[in-house]
Structures are given as structure tokens and as C-alpha cells.
C-alpha positions, 0 to 999 in steps of 0.5 A: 131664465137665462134667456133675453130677446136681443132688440136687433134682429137675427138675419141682420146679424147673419147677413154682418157676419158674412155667414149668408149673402145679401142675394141669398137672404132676398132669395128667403124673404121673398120665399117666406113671404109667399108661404107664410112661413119663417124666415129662418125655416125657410133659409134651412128648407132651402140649405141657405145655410146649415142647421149647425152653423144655424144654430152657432150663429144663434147661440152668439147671437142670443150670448147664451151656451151652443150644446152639441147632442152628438156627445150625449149618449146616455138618454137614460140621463134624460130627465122626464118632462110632464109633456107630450111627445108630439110637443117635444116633437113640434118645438124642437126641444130636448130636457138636459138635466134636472138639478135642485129645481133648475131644469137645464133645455136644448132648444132650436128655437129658445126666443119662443117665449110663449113655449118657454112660459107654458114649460116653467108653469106645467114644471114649475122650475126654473129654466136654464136654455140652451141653443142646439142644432134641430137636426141634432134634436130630432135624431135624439127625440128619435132614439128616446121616443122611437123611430116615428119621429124620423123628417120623411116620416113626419112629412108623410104623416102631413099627407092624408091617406085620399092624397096618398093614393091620389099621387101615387096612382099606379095607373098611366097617367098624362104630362098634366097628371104627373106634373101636378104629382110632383108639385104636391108640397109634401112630395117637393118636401121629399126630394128636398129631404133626399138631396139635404140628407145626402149632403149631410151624409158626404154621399156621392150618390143617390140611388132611388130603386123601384122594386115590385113591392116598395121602393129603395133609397141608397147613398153611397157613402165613402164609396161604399152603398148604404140603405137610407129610410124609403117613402111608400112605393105608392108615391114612386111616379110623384118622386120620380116626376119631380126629380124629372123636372127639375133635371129637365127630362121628359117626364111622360117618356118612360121606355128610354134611358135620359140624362140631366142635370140640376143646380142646387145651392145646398147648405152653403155649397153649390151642388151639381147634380149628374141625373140618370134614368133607366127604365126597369121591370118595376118602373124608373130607376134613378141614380144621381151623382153629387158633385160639390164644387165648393171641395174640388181641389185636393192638393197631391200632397192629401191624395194619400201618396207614399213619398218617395211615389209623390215624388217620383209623380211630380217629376213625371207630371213636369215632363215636357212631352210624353204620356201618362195614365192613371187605371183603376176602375169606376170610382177610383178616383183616377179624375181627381188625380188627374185634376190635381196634377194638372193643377199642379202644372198649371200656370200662365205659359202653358196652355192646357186642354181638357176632353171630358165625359163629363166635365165634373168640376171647373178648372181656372185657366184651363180649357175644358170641353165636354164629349158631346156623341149626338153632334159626333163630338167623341173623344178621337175627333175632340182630340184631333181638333185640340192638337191645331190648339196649339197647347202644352198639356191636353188631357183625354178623360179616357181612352176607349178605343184603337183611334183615340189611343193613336190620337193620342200617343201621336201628340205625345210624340209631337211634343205635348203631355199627354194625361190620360186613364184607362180601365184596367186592374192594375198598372202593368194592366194599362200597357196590356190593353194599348196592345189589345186595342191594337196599338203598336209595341214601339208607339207605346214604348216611345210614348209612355213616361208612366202608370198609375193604379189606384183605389180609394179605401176608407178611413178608420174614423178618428172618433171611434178608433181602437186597437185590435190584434191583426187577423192571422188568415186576413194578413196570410191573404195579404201574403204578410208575415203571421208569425207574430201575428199575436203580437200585431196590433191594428185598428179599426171604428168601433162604430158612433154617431160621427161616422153612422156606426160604420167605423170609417169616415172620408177616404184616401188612395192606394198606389202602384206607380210605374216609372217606364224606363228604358229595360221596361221600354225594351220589355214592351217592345218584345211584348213582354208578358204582363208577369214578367212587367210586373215582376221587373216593376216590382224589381225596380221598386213598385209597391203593389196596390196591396202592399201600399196598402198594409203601409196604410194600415199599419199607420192606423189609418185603413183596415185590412178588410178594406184593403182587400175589399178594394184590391184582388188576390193576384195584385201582388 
């Protein structure tokens, strides 16, 4: 057995290597000495550290081989092993191979060596271990042994079926009975399993969902919502309690939509979490976005930019005054645009305020302040207030209404730089609504440096990427020339465990830029209709959301069906 207990000590190791922080392993022992428990199970319960670089750090540790079971995709190769599911289940282990009485095992614990003893006496063969990541293990015992091996599952199976009913009684119930509910281990165990799966999964959000006969978990991953394994209706009130109180709500009051937050370090990330209550016919509806401090910053140059409109947006962005917005709807993207290009611009003579609903991330050296509507902080009087500041950029989350957009477009024009978004399709669409807001031709023509319009689409997944001949009614919608259709070749994810069997993983932007010159100022104006903007914007070189996005495609990095998924027909 090529397996040898080390004489020092695992979390020492862990804490030389830097991998977890000396405040971060108090934080465990002290946790693991309430319950008993093991220290590791207790740094991977509470995300102090990530079940792969769990498992990186133990091969390295113990000197013997680390196997990624994301690459075995034939089970049938699997070799039987004269033990019982439950077994398997519990140690966390899975056999290899099977080669001239040498039996190769993936374990996620191989310093068990009892559990080693008992398989080389029942198999009678030598043993060869390997190190892999538990979560990995549990995916494989599920697709060998079946779907009864899932983590919410094995956590339901520790609940007896009294308990069941007890916490999830649909009765009223009191403060003392509902807090009582969420404190249930099983129950903290399953908001604990929610949160960990969404980081794992990259989603931004959670959406919890009672319906009259069960309840629904979706995430929404690279912007798109995907149905996740559900617990039993019958333990809604216990879960929605505990997300309660860990956001701080009130969790008797259930007619009125609330708002919190909650702090979670996760697998080394520091995760903020936006939490989102409304009532429903069938009970609380929650929907909580995931914001990862950790991956704030993307730089201009990885939004997805064409060059020659990265270009032109670098110029416009070190304007000295001036306005500029970015549309799109909900989602979009417009945020983080925003945030790397006042990134971009930021440094030690100027200075930059921010107006924000809410403040997603923290951006160093900027001064950042969050609407607040009960003490009638709103986006107008915010913006009132930042112009007596004294700065050089300020930025206005967005722009809602006739008194911010004056607001605004009065500062731009008293010598600061002015970012912005607005809620429309397309960028022609953001001039159209200043003007049914009210705002005068001639203020917005004075004002205005340039538009932007976006969308995000997913990424073909590398893994998994295949060519395929284009689809001749797909590339007749996108208005592309179809006679060689047949020859056209494009790509798409045929779909493996890396990206969840979607096809697609991460995502990137779509663009139509508009540089405001001085015959579209003129255009404006007129009051121009929104045709003839766009025609004389797409004269002056503005691609269109649809046309970048065939750009994308044809580079095998997005489909055709994701570019019309994100992009209307009258785009182009």
C-alpha cells in the first residue's frame, strides 16, 4: 500500500503553504471543538477552503497521486468491489481499476487507515490510493449507484419523518416556533448546501420558489435560470427563516416584501449576498443575488470589446466633461462596464463619485454612496449634493426620471464627466428616452460624448466545442448572406460535465457604440426620428448588437442561437 501517514500535521501544512489564514483555522477549531467533528469537515462545511484545493493540497501532502474524476467518463470501467453502497457512500471512496490483483482506489480521505485494513482483507488485493476531490466522488457514486446519493438528499435522509413534519408545519407559527425551525441542523445544512452549490456553479443568483404542491431551487447561471435538485415543500417555512435570519429580516412578518443582506466567506471568496423577499400566493418568494468581491475587476480589454469600438471607448471615457451611457436591460452588464472604465480613468488627481442602487462592489480611491429612498437619499438629491464635492467624474447608477437626467446633464456641462446607464434596447434607444423624459433637444446634443448598448452571451464551452454547418433560417433571421450556407461551418458545446451538459460556460459582451458627432448633435436637435439616428450611426460605422455578434460567432466563441436569444429582430 503506497500509503504513509506523514509524522507532521495536515493543517500545519495548509496554514505554511498559505492556502488557509491562521484566523481562518481558529475560526475551524473552535467550531470543530463544539461539535466534535473534524477539523478538515469542518474547513469544507464552512467554504474555508474548496473541496479541490482540499484535495491538491493532501495529495502533496501525503506525496502520492491527486486523479481528477471529472475525466472518467466510462463507469462501465469501474471494477466491482465486494462492498455495500452505503459504504462507499460514507468513506468516500471510489475503485479505479483492477490490474493483476492490484486494485487502484480514489479516496477523499486515504489517511483512514482502518477503512484501508477492512478493503485489503474483504478483497484480498493489494491496494494502490489515490487523493480526489469528495465532491467529485459523490457526483461519480451518484451516476454509478443512482440519483439517491445526491448531498440534499443525504441530508434529508438524516431527518426522521416526526422531524419532517414538525419543521415544516404549515400551520402559523410564532417568532420562537419559526426560529427554532431554522435552527434545526439539518435545516442550516441546507441553506449552507444552497449557498456552496451556487458558488461552485459560478451563479449569480438563487431563486427559492413555493408553488402549491412543492417548492423550486433555480440558479441562474451565465445569465440564463437552471432548475437545481429541491427539498420537500414541507421544510419551505424552515428555510426561508434561516435565510431570514441570517439577512436580518423579520421573520414573522410574512405580507410585506423586505430586503437584506448576508456575508459569507465561501471557498476562499468573500461572497455578498443581496436577499429579496416577496410574498406569493403560496407563500415567500426568494430571490438572492451572488456577488463575489474576490472577481470584481475585469479589465476593458476581457469585456469582449471589438478593437476598433475599444478604441474609440478609451478615447471618450478621457474626456474632460461630457456625458456618457451605457443601456441595455437588467443583467446586461452595464455595471461592470461602468466600474472598468472608471477603473480605467482612476488615479490620484481626480477625484470620482459614485451614486449607486446599490453599490455592488467597492472601488479603491473612489467614493462610492448608496441611494437610500427611506431618508430621501434618491438619485436627484444625491446628485445635487456630489456637484458642491468638488469632483471630476461622478457617476449616477441610472438615470430614472426628468429631475436626474437635468441633474446630470447640467454638471456635464459645467465641466465634469458624467457615466451613466439607461434602460433602453438599443443605443439610438437612450437618446429617444432623455427626450420622452422631457429633456430638451439642445441639452442632450450639448451633453452627450456617447452611447452604449450591450448584452452578454454565453461562451461556447471549450471543453466540448465542435464544428457544425451554420443553420440557413438561423443566418436568414440574422439577415447573413445563406448562399454558402452549406459550406458555413460554426460551433457549438456538445454538452460535458465542465459546463453542466449546457454547451456553454462564462460569458462575454455584445456591442453597438455611438461616438455623438457633430451631424448627429445636429440630428438631435431636429428631434431626428430613432430610424434615421440609426441609419446615419450605422453610415458612420456603428455595428449593431447583432452584427458584433455574428463577429463573435464567426470566431467560435457564441452561437447563433445565443446572439438571437439576447438581441431583438429590429436590432439591424
Amino acid at each position: 500500500m503506497n500509503v504513509k501517514v506523514p509524522e507532521t500535521n495536515f493543517t500545519d501544512f495548509l496554514l505554511q503553504s498559505g492556502v488557509i489564514s491562521l484566523e481562518d483555522m481558529e475560526i475551524a477549531r473552535k467550531q470543530s471543538s463544539r461539535t466534535g467533528r473534524r477539523l478538515q469537515e469542518t474547513l469544507l462545511e464552512f467554504g474555508l477552503i474548496s473541496s479541490r484545493k482540499y484535495a491538491e493540497n493532501l495529495a502533496a501532502f501525503l506525496g502520492i497521486p491527486l486523479t481528477d474524476l471529472t475525466e472518467l467518463e466510462d463507469l462501465q470501467a469501474i471494477p466491482e468491489m465486494p462492498m455495500s453502497v452505503k459504504f462507499i457512500r460514507q468513506h468516500k471512496l471510489l475503485p479505479l481499476s483492477l490490474n493483476d490483483g492490484l486494485m487502484t482506489i480514489a479516496m477523499a480521505h486515504p489517511t483512514d487507515l482502518m477503512i484501508l485494513d477492512i478493503i485489503r482483507r474483504t478483497t484480498s488485493m493489494k491496494l494502490s490510493v489515490t487523493v480526489a476531490d469528495f465532491a467529485e466522488i459523490d457526483r461519480k457514486i451518484e451516476d454509478l449507484y443512482g440519483s439517491g446519493t445526491s448531498s440534499m438528499k443525504m441530508i434529508l435522509d438524516d431527518l426522521r419523518d416526526e422531524e419532517l413534519e414538525i419543521l415544516g408545519s404549515e400551520e402559523d407559527q410564532d417568532v420562537d416556533t419559526l426560529r427554532d425551525m431554522a435552527s434545526e441542523a439539518p435545516v442550516i445544512k441546507l441553506v449552507n448546501l444552497l449557498f456552496s452549490q451556487a458558488v461552485e456553479f459560478g451563479a449569480s443568483d438563487i431563486h427559492i420558489e413555493p408553488f402549491e404542491g412543492d417548492l423550486h431551487i433555480r440558479f441562474r447561471i451565465d445569465g440564463v435560470l437552471q432548475d437545481q435538485e429541491s427539498p420537500p415543500k414541507k421544510l419551505q417555512s424552515a428555510i426561508i427563516s434561516r435565510i431570514k435570519i441570517l439577512a436580518r429580516l423579520n421573520i414573522a412578518e410574512h405580507r410585506l416584501p423586505q430586503d437584506g443582506r448576508i456575508r459569507l466567506r465561501l471557498m476562499g471568496k468573500k461572497i455578498d449576498v443581496r436577499v429579496s423577499t416577496v410574498p406569493t400566493m403560496h407563500g415567500e418568494s426568494v430571490v438572492m443575488r451572488l456577488l463575489d468581491q474576490t472577481s470584481m475587476f475585469i479589465g476593458m480589454e476581457d469585456l469582449g470589446f471589438p478593437h476598433d469600438n475599444l478604441e474609440t471607448f478609451k478615447r471618450l471615457i478621457q474626456h474632460p466633461h461630457g456625458m456618457i451611457l451605457v443601456t441595455g436591460p437588467t443583467g446586461s452588464g452595464k455595471t461592470t462596464t461602468l466600474y472598468a472604465a472608471l477603473d480605467k480613468i482612476n488615479g490620484p488627481e481626480k477625484k470620482i463619485l459614485t451614486l449607486e442602487d446599490p453599490v455592488e462592489y467597492q472601488l479603491k480611491g473612489v467614493n462610492q454612496i448608496q441611494v437610500n429612498t427611506k431618508i430621501g437619499l434618491t438619485f436627484s438629491s444625491g446628485l445635487r449634493a456630489f456637484v458642491r464635492q468638488d469632483p471630476d467624474v461622478i457617476m449616477v447608477g441610472e438615470i430614472r426620471d426628468k429631475e436626474t437626467a437635468e441633474i446630470a446633464i447640467q454638471s456635464a456641462l459645467t465641466g465634469h464627466l458624467v457615466f451613466s446607464t439607461v434602460h433602453t434596447n438599443d443605443a439610438v434607444g437612450a437618446i429617444t428616452r432623455l427626450q420622452d423624459m422631457g429633456v430638451e433637444n439642445y441639452l442632450i446634443a450639448s451633453c452627450l460624448d456617447g452611447v452604449l448598448a450591450q448584452r452578454l452571451v454565453r461562451q461556447i464551452c471549450p471543453d466540448c466545442k465542435i464544428p457544425v454547418k451554420a443553420d440557413p433560417k438561423a443566418l436568414q433571421e440574422l439577415e447573413i448572406d445563406i448562399s454558402q450556407a452549406d459550406e458555413l461551418l460554426v460551433f457549438r458545446g456538445e454538452g460535458c460535465r465542465r459546463c453542466g451538459r449546457t454547451g456553454y460556460r462564462g460569458r462575454l459582451g455584445i456591442y453597438e457604440l455611438i461616438e455623438i458627432n457633430d451631424e448627429f448633435k445636429n440630428l438631435i436637435v431636429e428631434k431626428a426620428s430613432a430610424n434615421i439616428l440609426k441609419r446615419v450611426a450605422r453610415k458612420g460605422g456603428m455595428r449593431t448588437l447583432r452584427e458584433d455578434g455574428w463577429v463573435k460567432v464567426r470566431k467560435g466563441i457564441t452561437t447563433i442561437e445565443e446572439v438571437m436569444r439576447v438581441t431583438q429582430v429590429d436590432e439591424i
